[in-house]
N, C-alpha and C positions, 0 to 999 in steps of 0.2 A: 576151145577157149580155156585158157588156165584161169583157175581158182586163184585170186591172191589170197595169201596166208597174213590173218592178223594177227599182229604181234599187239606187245604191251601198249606199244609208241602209235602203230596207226589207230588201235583206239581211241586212244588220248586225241589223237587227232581229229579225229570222225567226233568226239564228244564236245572238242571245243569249236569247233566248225557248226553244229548243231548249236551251240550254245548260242554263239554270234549273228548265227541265220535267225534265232529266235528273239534275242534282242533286237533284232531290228524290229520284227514282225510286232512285236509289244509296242515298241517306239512308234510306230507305225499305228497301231492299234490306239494310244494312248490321244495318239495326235486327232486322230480321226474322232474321237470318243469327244473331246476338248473344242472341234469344230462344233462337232454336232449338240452339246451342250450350248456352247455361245449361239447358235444359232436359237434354240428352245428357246434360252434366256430374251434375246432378243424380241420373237412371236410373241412369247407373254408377257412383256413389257406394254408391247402394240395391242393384245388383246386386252390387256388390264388400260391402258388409258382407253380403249374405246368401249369399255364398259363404263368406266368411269363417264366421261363427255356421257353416253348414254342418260346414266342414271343421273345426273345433273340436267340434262335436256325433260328429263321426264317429271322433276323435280320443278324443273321453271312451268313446265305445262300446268302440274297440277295448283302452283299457285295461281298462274293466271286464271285460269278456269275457277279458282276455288274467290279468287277476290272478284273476279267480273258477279259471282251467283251469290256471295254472305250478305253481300248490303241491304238486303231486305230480309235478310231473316232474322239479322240483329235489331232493325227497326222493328220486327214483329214484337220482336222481347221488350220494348221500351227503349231503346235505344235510339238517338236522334243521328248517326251516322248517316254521311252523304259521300263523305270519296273515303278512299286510300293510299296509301304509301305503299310501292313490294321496295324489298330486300334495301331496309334502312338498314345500316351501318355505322355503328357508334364509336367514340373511343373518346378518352380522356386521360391523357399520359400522366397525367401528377396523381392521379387515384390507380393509375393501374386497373383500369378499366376498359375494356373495350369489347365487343359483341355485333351481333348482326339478330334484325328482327324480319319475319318473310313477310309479315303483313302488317300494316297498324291500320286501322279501322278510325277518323276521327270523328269524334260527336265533341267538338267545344271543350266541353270541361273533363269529360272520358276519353281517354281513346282504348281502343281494346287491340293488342298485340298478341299476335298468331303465328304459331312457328306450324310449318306445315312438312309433314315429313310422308313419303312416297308409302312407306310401311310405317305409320304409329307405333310404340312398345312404350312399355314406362320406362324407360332410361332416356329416352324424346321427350317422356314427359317431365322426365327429372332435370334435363338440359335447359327448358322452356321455363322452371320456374327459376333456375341461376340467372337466367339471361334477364327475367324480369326484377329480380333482387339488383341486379345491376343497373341493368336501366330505370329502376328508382335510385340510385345511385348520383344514374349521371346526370338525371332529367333535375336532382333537385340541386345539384352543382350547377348545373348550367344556366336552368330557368325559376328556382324554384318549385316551391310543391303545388301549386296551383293548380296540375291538371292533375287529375287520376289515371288510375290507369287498370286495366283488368285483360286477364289473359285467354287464352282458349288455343288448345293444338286440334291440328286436321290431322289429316289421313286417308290415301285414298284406300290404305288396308290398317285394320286394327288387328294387334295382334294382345292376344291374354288379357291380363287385368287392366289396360292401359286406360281406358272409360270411367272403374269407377276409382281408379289410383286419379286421375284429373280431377274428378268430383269432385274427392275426399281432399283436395288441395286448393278448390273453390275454382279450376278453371271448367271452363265448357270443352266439350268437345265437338267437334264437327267430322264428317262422313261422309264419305262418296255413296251417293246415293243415284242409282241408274243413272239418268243424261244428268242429275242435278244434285248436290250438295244438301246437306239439311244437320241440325244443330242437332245432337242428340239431346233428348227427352232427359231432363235433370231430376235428383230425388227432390220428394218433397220438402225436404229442409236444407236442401241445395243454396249455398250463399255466394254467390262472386266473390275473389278474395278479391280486396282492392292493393295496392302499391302506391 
């Protein structure tokens, strides 16, 4: 078998041949890369809504559970509560107002409005008292000031200061408590803010 002898030119040739074969392999590779990406994207798309629906399913649970077991422990407090409202939903386009409440509790001339969040924090709690600045808003546009109104956030996890940042802003807070819910124990100069 004879050796071929490279010259200047079949180098050049072997180098642009090599070059060509390897742009495609890149092309190739890019493309594959670009699948496999849209695909990812896709998965976590599907895994992010079904965490989502989750955490909204668990979210509806822990209201209902939480409004079926408070009506009595607010009556223990003096409160003359008998039903409730879940997930009222307010608005009023000429104030530029609008909100959603998870619970209101009525007693007549009180009602008490409860945002209930899966994990409590104080940025929940800080959401809970815009919504009720609002909803004295809309309640005295709509109806007048005639009913009152006072607050309290749940939780079926509290996280950090979120209990006594509530306190210190007059709402109650509430807690999953084994199979049952229960108000947390208020300071002694604890005052319900009213609205």
């Amino acid at each position: 078998m004879a050796e071929q002898q490279l010259t200047h030119e079949s180098v050049l040739e072997l180098i642009r041949e090599n070059s060509r074969k390897g742009s495609r392999e890149i092309q190739k590779m890019r493309r594959l890369m670009q699948e496999r990406d849209a695909e990812y994207d896709r998965r976590m798309k599907e895994t992010n809504k079904k965490i989502s629906d989750l955490g909204s399913r668990i979210g509806d649970i822990v209201e209902h559970m939480l409004g079926a077991r408070i009506l009595d422990k607010f009556q223990n407090l003096g409160y003359a509560v008998d039903d409730y409202t879940r997930n009222h939903s307010f608005r009023m386009s000429k104030l530029g107002i609008e909100g959603e409440v998870d619970l209101i509790l009525h007693d007549g001339d009180t009602d008490i409005l409860i945002e209930v969040k899966t994990t409590l924090d104080t940025a929940g709690v800080r959401q809970h008292l815009e919504t009720l600045e609002k909803y004295r808003t809309y309640a005295n546009a709509r109806w007048g000031g005639a009913t009152r109104y006072i607050g309290a956030v749940a939780g079926a996890v509290v996280e950090g200061e979120a209990i006594d940042f509530a306190h210190a802003n007059g709402l109650y807070t509430i807690i999953q408590s084994g199979e049952g819910v229960e108000i947390v124990e208020v300071p002694k100069d604890f005052q319900a803010k009213v609205w």
